[in-house]
C-alpha positions in Angstrom: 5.7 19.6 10.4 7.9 17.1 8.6 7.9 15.0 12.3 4.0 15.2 12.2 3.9 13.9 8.6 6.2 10.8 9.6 3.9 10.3 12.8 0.2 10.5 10.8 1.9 8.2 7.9 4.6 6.1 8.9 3.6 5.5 12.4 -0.1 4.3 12.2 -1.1 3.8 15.9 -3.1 0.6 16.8 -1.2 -2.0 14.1 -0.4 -3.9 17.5 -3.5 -3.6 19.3 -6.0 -3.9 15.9 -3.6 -7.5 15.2 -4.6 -9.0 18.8 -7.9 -7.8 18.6 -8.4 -9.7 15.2 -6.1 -12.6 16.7 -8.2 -13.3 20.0 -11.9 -12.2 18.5 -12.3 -14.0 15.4 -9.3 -16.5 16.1 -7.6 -15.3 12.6 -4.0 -15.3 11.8 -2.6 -11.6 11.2 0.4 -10.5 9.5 1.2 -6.9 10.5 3.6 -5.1 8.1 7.0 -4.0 9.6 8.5 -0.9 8.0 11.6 0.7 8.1 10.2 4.3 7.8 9.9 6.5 10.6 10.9 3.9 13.1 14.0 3.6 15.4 15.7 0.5 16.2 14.5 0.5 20.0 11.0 1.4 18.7 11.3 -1.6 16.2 12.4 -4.0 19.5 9.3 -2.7 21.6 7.0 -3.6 18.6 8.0 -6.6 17.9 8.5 -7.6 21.9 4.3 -6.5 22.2 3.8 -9.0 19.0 5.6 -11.7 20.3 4.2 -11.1 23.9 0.7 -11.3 22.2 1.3 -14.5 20.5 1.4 -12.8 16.6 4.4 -14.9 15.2 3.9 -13.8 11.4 5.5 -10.4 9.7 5.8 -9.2 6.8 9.2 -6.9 6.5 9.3 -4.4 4.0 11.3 -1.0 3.8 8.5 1.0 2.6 8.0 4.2 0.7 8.9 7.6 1.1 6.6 9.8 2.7 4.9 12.8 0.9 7.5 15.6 1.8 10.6 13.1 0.2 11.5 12.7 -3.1 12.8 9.5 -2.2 13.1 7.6 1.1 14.7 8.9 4.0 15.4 6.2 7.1 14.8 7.5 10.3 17.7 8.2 12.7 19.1 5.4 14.8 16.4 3.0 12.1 17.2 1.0 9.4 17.5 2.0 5.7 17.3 -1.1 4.0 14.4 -4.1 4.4 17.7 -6.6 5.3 18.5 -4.6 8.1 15.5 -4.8 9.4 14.7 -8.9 8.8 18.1 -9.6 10.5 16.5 -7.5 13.4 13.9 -9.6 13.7 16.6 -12.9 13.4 18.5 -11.6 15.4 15.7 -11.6 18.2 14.7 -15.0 16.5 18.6 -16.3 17.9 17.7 -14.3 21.2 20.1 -11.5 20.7 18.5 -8.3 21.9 19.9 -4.3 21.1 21.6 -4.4 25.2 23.5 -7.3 25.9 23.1 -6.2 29.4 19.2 -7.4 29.9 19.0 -11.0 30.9 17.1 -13.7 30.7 16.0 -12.7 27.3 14.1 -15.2 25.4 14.0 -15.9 21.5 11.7 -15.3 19.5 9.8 -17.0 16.9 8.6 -15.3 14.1 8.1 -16.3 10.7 9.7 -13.4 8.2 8.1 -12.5 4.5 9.4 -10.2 2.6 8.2 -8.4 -0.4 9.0 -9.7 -4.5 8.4 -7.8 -7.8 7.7 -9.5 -11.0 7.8 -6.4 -13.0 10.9 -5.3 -10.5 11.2 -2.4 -7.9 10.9 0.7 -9.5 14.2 1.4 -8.1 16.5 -1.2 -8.6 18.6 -1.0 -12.3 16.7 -4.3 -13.7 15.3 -7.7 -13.0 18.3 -9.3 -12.1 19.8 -7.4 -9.5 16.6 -6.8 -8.1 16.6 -10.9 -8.2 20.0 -10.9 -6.1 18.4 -8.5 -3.7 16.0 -10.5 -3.1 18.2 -13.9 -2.5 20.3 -12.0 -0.2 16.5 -11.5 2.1 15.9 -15.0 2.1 19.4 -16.2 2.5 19.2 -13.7 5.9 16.4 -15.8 6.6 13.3 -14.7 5.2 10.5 -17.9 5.0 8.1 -16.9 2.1 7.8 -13.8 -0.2 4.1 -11.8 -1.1 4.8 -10.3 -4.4 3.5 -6.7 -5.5 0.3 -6.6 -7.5 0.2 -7.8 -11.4 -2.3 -8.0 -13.8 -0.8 -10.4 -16.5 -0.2 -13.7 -14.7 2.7 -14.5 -17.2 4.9 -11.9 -15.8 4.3 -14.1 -12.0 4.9 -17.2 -13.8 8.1 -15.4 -15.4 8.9 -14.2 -12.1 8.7 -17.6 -9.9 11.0 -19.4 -13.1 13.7 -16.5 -12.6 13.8 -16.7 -8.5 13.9 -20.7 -8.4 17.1 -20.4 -11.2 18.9 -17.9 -9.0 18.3 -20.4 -5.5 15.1 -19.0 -4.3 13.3 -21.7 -2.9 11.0 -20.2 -0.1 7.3 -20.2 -1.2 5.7 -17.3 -3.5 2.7 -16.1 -2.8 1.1 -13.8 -5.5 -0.7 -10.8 -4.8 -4.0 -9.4 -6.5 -5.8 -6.2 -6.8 -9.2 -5.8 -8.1 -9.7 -2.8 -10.0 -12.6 -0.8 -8.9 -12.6 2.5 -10.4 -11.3 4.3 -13.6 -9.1 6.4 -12.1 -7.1 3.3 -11.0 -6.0 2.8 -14.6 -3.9 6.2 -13.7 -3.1 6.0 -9.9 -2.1 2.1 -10.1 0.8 2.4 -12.9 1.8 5.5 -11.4 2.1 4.6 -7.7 2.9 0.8 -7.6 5.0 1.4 -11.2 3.0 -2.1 -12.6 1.8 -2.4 -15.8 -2.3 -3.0 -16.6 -3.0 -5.1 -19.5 -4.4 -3.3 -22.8 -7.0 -5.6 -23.5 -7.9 -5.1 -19.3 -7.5 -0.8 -20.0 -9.6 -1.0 -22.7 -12.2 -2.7 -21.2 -12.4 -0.6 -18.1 -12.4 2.5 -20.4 -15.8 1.6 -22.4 -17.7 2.1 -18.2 -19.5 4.8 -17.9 -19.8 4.0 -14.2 -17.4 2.4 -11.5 -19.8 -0.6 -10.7 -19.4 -1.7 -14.1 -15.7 -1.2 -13.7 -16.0 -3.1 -10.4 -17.6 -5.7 -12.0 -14.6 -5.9 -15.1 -12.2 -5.7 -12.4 -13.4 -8.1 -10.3 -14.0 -11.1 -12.9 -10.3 -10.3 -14.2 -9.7 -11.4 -10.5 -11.0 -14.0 -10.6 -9.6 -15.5 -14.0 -6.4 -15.1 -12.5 -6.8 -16.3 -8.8 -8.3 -19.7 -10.9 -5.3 -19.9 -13.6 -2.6 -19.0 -10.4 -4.0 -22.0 -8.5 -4.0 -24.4 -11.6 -0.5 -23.8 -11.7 0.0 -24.7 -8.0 0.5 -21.4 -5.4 0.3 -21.9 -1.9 -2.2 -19.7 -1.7 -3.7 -15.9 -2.6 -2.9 -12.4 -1.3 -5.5 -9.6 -2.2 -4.7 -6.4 -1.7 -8.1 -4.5 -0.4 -6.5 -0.8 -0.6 -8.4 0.2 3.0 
C-alpha cells in the first residue's frame, strides 16, 4: 500500500507529456517541478532526458514533502534526499556527465535550474539564517533564479530579498502569490505551507458569510501586492493556482 501511495502522490503520470502538450499547442513556456520523492536516480535521468529531448529547458528543483503515511520525508531508494543532490543531477547532465560513463556520445544538456526560497523560512530548518546558507549553497551548485513559497505580508519578501543579497545571493527572486478563496484556507494555509496570514487579512475573510465574498477579499489582497511587488522592481509574478 505504502508503494501505491508513493505512485498516486509522488509520481503524477503525464508531467512530461501535459508540459509538451502546453509547449507545442499554445507555444507557452512550462516549468515542470522535479522532486526528489518517490523517484530513483535512473528514473530522474529518463525524465529529464524526455524534457530535454522535447525541447522543455526550464525546472524547478525542489525536494518535496512527505507523503501521507510519513511523519517526515523519506527519499526513495537509489533517489536523492536532499534538493542539492538532485540540482547537481541536473548539472551534472548540464556538463554532459550521465549516471554510466559507459554510454557514448552523450550530449549536454541545457537546462535552466530554480529552486525553491522561504521568506518566513522552511518549517524545518533551525532559523532564518541557516535556512539562508542552505539556500546559497543551491545557487552556488548552480541554481539560476529562486520562486519563493507563498506570503501574505510583502514586507517579510522585501526582508527576505535584503537577507539573501547580504549573504551573496544574486540570482533573481521571483515572489510567489496565492489568492485566498475560501475560509477554510485561513486554517489549511498556516497549517500546511507553515506561513503566516495577516490579522487585518484574517479578519476580514472572517466577517464572509460566503466564499465569493472571500474570493473577492482574497483576490483584491492579490492584487495590492502583485502592484506594490512590481513598484519595488521583481522580475516578474508566480501565482500559485492550488489545481
Amino acid at each position: 500500500m505504502e508503494f501505491l501511495e508513493k505512485i498516486s502522490i509522488r509520481k503524477r503520470p503525464g508531467t512530461v507529456g501535459i508540459c509538451s502538450a502546453i509547449t507545442n499547442k499554445y507555444q507557452i513556456d512550462t516549468v515542470p517541478h522535479i522532486i526528489c520523492g518517490g523517484f530513483t536516480v535512473e528514473e530522474t535521468e529518463n525524465a529529464l532526458i524526455d524534457l530535454s529531448f522535447l525541447g522543455i529547458d526550464n525546472l524547478l528543483v525542489i525536494r518535496g514533502d512527505a507523503i501521507k503515511t510519513e511523519s517526515s520525508f523519506t527519499p526513495e531508494q537509489k533517489g536523492h534526499t536532499y534538493a542539492l543532490d538532485l540540482l547537481k543531477q541536473v548539472n551534472d547532465m548540464n556538463n554532459g556527465k550521465y549516471l554510466y560513463d559507459e554510454v557514448e556520445d552523450v550530449q549536454p544538456t541545457d537546462f535552466c535550474v530554480g529552486v525553491a526560497g522561504y521568506p518566513e523560512k522552511h518549517f524545518e530548518a533551525a532559523n532564518l539564517q541557516s535556512d539562508l546558507m542552505y539556500l546559497k549553497e543551491k545557487v552556488d551548485a548552480g541554481a539560476k533564479y529562486i520562486v519563493t513559497q507563498m506570503f501574505f505580508d510583502n514586507q517579510k519578501f522585501y526582508d527576505f530579498v535584503k537577507a539573501c543579497r547580504e549573504v551573496g545571493i544574486n540570482v533573481p527572486i521571483i515572489p510567489g502569490l496565492k489568492p485566498i478563496t475560501t475560509k477554510q484556507q485561513l486554517v489549511n494555509l498556516p497549517k500546511i505551507f507553515h506561513i503566516d496570514i495577516p490579522e487585518d487579512l484574517a479578519c476580514e475573510i472572517r466577517k464572509c458569510e460566503k466564499d465569493s465574498q472571500v474570493r473577492q477579499i482574497g483576490v483584491e489582497w492579490a492584487i495590492q501586492q502583485s502592484k506594490d511587488l512590481i513598484k519595488f522592481g521583481v522580475p516578474c509574478l508566480h501565482y500559485y493556482t492550488m489545481s
